[in-house]
PDB file of N, CA, C and O in Angstrom:
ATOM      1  N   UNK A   1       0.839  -1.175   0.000  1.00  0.00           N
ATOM      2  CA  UNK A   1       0.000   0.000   0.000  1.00  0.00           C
ATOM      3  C   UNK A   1       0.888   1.243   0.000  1.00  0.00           C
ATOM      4  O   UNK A   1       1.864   1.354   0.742  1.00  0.00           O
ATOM      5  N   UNK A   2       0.564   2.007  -0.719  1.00  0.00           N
ATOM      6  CA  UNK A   2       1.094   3.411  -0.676  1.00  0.00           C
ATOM      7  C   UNK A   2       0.528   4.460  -0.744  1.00  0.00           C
ATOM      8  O   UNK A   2      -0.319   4.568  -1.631  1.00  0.00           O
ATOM      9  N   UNK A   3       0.758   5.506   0.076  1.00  0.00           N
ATOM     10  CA  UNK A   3      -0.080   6.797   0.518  1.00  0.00           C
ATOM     11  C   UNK A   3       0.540   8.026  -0.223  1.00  0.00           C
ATOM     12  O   UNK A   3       1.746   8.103   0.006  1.00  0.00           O
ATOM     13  N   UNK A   4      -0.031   9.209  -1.213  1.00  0.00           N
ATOM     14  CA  UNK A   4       0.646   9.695  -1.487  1.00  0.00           C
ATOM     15  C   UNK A   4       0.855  11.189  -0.669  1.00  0.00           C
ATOM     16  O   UNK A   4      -0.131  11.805  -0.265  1.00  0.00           O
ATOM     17  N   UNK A   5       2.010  11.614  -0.505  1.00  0.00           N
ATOM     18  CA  UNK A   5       1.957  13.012   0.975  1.00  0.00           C
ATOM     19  C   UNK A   5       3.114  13.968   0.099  1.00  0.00           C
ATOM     20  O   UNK A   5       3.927  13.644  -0.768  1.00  0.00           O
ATOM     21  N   UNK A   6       2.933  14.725   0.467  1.00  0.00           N
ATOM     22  CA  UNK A   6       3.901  16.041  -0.133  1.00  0.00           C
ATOM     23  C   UNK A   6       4.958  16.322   0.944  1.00  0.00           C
ATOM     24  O   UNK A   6       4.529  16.362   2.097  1.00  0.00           O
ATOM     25  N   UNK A   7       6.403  16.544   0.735  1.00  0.00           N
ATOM     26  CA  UNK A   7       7.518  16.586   1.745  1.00  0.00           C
ATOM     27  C   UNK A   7       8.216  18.101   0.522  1.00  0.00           C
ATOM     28  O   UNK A   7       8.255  18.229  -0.701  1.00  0.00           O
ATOM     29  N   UNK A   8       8.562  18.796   1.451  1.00  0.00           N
ATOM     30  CA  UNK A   8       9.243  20.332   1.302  1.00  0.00           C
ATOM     31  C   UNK A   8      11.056  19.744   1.399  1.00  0.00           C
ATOM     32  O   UNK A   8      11.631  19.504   2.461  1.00  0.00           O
ATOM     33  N   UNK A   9      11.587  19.634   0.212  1.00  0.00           N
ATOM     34  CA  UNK A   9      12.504  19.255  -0.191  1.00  0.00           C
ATOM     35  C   UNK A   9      13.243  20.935  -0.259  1.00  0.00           C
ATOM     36  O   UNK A   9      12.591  21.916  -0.616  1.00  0.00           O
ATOM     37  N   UNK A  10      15.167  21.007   0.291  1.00  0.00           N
ATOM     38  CA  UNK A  10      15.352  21.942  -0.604  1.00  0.00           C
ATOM     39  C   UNK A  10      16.161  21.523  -1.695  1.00  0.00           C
ATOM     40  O   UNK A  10      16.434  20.367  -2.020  1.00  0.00           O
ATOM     41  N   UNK A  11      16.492  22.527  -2.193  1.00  0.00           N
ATOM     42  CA  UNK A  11      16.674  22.867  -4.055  1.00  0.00           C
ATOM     43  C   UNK A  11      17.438  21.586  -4.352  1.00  0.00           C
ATOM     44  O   UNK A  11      17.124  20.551  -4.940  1.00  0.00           O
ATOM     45  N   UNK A  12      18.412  21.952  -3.822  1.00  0.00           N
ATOM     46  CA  UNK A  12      19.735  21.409  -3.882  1.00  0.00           C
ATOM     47  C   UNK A  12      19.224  19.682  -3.952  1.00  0.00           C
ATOM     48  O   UNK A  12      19.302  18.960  -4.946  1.00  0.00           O
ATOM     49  N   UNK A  13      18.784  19.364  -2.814  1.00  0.00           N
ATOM     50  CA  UNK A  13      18.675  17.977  -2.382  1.00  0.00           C
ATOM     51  C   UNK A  13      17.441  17.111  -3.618  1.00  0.00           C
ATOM     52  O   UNK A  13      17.237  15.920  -3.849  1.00  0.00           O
ATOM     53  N   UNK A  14      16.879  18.292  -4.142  1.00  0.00           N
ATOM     54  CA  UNK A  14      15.316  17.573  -5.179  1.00  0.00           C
ATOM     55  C   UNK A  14      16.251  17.723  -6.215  1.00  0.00           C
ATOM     56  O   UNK A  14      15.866  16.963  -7.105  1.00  0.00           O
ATOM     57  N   UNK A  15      17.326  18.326  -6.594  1.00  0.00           N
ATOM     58  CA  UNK A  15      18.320  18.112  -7.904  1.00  0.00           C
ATOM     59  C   UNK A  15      19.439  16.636  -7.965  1.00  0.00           C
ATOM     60  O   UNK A  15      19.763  16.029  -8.986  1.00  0.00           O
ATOM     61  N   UNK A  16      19.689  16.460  -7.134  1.00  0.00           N
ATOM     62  CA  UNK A  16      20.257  15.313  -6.517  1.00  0.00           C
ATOM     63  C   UNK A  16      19.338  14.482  -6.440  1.00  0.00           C
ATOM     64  O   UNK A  16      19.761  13.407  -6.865  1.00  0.00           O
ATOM     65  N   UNK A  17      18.016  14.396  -6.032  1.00  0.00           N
ATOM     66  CA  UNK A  17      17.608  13.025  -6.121  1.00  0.00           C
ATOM     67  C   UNK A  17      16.498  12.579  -7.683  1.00  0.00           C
ATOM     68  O   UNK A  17      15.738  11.631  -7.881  1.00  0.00           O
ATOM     69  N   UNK A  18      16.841  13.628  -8.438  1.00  0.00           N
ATOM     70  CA  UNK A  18      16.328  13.506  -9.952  1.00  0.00           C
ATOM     71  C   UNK A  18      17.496  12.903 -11.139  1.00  0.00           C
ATOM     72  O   UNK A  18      17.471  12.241 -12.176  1.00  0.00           O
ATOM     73  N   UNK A  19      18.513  13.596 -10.259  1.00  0.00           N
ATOM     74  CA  UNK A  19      19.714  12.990 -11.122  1.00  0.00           C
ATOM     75  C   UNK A  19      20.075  11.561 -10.735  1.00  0.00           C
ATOM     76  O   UNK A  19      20.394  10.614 -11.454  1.00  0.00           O
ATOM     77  N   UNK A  20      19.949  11.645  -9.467  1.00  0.00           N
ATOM     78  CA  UNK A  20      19.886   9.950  -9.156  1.00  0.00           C
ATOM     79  C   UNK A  20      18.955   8.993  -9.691  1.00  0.00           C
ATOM     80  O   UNK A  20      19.223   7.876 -10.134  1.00  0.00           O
ATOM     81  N   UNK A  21      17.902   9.516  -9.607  1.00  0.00           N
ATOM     82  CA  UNK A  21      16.884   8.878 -10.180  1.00  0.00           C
ATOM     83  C   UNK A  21      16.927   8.354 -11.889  1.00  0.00           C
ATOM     84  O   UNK A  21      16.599   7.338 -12.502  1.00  0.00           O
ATOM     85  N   UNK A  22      17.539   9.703 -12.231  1.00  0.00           N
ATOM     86  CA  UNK A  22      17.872   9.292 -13.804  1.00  0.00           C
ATOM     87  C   UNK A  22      18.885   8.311 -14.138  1.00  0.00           C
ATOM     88  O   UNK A  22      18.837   7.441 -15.007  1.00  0.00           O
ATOM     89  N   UNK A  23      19.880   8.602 -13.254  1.00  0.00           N
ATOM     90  CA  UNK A  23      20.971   7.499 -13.471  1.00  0.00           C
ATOM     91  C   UNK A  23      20.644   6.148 -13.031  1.00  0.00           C
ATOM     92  O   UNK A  23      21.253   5.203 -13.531  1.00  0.00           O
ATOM     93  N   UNK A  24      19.693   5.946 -12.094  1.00  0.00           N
ATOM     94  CA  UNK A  24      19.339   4.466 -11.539  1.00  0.00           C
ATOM     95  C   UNK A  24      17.917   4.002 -12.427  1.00  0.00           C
ATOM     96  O   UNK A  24      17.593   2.817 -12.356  1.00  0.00           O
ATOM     97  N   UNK A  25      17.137   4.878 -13.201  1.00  0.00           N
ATOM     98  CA  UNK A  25      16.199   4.600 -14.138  1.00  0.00           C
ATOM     99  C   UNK A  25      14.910   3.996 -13.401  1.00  0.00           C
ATOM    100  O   UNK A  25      14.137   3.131 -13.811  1.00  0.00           O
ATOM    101  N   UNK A  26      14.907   4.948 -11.785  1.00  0.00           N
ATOM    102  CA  UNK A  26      13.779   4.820 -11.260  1.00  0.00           C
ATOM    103  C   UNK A  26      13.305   6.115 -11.254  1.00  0.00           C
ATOM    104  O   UNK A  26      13.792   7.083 -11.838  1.00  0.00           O
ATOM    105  N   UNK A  27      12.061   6.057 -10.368  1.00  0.00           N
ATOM    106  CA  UNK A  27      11.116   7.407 -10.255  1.00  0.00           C
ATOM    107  C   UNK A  27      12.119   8.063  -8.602  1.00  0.00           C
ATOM    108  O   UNK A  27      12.929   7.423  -7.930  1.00  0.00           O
ATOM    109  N   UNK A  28      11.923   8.647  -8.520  1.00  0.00           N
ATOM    110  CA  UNK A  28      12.201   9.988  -7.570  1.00  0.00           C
ATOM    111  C   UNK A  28      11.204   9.219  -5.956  1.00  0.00           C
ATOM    112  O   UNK A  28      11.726   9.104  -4.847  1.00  0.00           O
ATOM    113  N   UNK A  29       9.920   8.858  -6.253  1.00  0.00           N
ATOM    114  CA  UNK A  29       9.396   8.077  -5.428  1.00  0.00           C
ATOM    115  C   UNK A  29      10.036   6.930  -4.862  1.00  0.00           C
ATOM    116  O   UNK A  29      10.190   6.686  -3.665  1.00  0.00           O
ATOM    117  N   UNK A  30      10.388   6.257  -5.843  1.00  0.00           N
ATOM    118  CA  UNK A  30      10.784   4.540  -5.308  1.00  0.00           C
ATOM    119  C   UNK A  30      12.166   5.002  -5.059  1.00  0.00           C
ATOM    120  O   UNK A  30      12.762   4.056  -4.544  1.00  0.00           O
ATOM    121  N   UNK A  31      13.221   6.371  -5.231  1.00  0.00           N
ATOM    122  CA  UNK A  31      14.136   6.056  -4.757  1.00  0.00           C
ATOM    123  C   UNK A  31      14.055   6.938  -3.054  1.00  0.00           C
ATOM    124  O   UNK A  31      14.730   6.552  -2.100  1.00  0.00           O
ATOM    125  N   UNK A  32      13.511   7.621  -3.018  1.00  0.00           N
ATOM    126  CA  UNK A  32      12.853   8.324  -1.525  1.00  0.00           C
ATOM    127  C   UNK A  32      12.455   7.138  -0.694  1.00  0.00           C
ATOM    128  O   UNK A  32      13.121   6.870   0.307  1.00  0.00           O
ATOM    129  N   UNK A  33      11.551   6.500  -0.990  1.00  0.00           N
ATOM    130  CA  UNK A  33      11.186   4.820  -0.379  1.00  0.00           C
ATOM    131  C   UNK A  33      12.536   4.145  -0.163  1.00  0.00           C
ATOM    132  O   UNK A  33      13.052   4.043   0.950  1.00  0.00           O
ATOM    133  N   UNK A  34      12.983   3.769  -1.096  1.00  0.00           N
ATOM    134  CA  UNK A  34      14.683   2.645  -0.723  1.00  0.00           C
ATOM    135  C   UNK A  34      15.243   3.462   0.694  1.00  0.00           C
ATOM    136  O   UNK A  34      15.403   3.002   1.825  1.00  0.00           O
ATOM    137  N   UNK A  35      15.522   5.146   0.064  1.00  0.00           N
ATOM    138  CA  UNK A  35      16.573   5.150   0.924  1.00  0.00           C
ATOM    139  C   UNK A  35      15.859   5.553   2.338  1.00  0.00           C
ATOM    140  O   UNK A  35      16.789   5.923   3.056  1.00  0.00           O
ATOM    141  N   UNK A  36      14.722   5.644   3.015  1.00  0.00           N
ATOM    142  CA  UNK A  36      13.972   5.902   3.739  1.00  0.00           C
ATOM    143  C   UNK A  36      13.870   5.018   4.881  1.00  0.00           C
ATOM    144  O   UNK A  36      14.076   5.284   6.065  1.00  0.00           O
ATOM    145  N   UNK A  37      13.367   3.441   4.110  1.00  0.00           N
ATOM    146  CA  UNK A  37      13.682   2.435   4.093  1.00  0.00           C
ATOM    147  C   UNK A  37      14.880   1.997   4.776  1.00  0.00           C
ATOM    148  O   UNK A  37      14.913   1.770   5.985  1.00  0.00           O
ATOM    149  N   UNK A  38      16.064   1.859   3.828  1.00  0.00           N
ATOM    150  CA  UNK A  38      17.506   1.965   4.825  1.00  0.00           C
ATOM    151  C   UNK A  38      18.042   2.690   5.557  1.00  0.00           C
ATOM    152  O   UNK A  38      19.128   2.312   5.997  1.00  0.00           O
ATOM    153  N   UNK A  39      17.481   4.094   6.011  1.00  0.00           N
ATOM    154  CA  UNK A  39      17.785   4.804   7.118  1.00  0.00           C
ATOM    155  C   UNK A  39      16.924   4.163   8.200  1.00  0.00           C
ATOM    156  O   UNK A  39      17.456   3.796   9.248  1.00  0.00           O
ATOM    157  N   UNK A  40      16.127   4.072   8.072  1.00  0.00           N
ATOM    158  CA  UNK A  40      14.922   3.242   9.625  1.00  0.00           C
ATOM    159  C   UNK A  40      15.422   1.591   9.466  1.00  0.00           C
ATOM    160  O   UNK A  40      15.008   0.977  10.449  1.00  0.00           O
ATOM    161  N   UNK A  41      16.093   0.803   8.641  1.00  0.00           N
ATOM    162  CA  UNK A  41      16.320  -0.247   9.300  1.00  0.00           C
ATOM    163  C   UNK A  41      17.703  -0.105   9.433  1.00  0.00           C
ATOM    164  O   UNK A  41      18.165  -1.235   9.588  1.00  0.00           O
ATOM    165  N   UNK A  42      18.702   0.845   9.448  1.00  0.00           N
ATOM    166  CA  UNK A  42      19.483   0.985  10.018  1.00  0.00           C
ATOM    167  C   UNK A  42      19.984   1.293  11.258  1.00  0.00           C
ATOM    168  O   UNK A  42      21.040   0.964  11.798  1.00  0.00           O
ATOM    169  N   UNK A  43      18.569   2.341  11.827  1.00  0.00           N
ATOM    170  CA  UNK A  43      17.865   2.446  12.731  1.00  0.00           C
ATOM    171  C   UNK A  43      17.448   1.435  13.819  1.00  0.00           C
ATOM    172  O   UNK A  43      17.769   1.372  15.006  1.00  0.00           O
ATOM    173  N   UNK A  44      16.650   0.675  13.079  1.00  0.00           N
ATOM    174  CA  UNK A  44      16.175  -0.571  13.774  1.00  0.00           C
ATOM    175  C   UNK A  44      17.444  -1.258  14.101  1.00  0.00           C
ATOM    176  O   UNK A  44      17.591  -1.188  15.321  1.00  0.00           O
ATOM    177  N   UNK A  45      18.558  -1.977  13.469  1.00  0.00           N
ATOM    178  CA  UNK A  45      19.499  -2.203  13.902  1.00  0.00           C
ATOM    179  C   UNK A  45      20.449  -1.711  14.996  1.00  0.00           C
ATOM    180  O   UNK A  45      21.105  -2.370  15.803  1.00  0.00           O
ATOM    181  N   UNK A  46      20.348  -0.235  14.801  1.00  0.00           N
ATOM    182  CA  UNK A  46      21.276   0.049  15.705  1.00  0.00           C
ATOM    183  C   UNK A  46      20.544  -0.263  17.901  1.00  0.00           C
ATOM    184  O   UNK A  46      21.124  -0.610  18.930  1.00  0.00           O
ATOM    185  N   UNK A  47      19.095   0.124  17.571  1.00  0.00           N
ATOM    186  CA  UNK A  47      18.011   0.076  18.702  1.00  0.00           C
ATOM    187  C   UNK A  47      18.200  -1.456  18.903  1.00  0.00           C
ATOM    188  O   UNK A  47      18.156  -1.810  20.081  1.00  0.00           O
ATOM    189  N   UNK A  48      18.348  -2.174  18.223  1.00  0.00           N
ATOM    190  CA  UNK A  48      18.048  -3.564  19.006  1.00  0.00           C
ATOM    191  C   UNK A  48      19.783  -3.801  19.700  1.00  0.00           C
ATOM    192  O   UNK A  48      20.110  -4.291  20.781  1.00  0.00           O
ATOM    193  N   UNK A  49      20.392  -3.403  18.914  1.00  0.00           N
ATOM    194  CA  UNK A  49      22.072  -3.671  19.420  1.00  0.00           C
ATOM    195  C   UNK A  49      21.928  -2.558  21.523  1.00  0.00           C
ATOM    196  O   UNK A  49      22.552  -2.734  22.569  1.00  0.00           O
ATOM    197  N   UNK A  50      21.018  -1.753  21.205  1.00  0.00           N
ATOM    198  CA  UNK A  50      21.202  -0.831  22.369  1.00  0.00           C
ATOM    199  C   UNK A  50      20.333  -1.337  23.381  1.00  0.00           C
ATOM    200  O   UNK A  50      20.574  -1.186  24.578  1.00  0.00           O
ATOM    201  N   UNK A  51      19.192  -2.013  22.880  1.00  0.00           N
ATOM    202  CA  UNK A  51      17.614  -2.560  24.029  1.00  0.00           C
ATOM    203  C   UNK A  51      18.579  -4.020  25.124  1.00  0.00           C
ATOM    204  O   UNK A  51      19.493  -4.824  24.946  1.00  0.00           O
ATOM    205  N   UNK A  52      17.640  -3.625  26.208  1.00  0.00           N
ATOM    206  CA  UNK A  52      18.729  -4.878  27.241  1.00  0.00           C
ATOM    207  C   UNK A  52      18.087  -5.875  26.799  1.00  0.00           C
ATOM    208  O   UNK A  52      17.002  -5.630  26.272  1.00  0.00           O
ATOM    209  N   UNK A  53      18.565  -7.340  26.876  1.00  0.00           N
ATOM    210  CA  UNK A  53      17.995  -8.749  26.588  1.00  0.00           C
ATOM    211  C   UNK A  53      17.029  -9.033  27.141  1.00  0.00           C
ATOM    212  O   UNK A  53      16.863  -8.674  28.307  1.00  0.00           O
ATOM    213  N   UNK A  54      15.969  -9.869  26.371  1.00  0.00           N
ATOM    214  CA  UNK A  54      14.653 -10.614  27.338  1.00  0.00           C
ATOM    215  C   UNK A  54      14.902 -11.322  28.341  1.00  0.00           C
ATOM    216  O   UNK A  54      15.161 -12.516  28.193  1.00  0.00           O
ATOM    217  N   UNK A  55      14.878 -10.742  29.558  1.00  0.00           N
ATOM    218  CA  UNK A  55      14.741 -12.092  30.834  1.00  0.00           C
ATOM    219  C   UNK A  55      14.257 -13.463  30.269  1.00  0.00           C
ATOM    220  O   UNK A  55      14.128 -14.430  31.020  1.00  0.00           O
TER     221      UNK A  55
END
């Protein structure tokens, strides 16, 4: 499922992720998703390395 929402990008960073996009021959969407994606399960990784063990 996907929801569509508007995010206030600046200049710089929406030029960079069009050129990326062009060079990887995806949409601007699915590459916002990937890397979104690997920031929160990088995330998730780092939180479980920090949470104390289950009794």
């Amino acid at each position: 499922m996907s929801t569509r929402t508007t995010v206030s990008l600046e200049d710089d960073l929406l030029k960079l992720l069009k050129l990326k996009a062009v060079e990887t021959s995806t949409s601007v969407s699915t590459l916002l998703n990937t890397i979104l994606s690997d920031a929160f399960r990088e995330d998730g990784d780092d939180l479980e390395v920090c949470e104390p063990p289950n009794p």
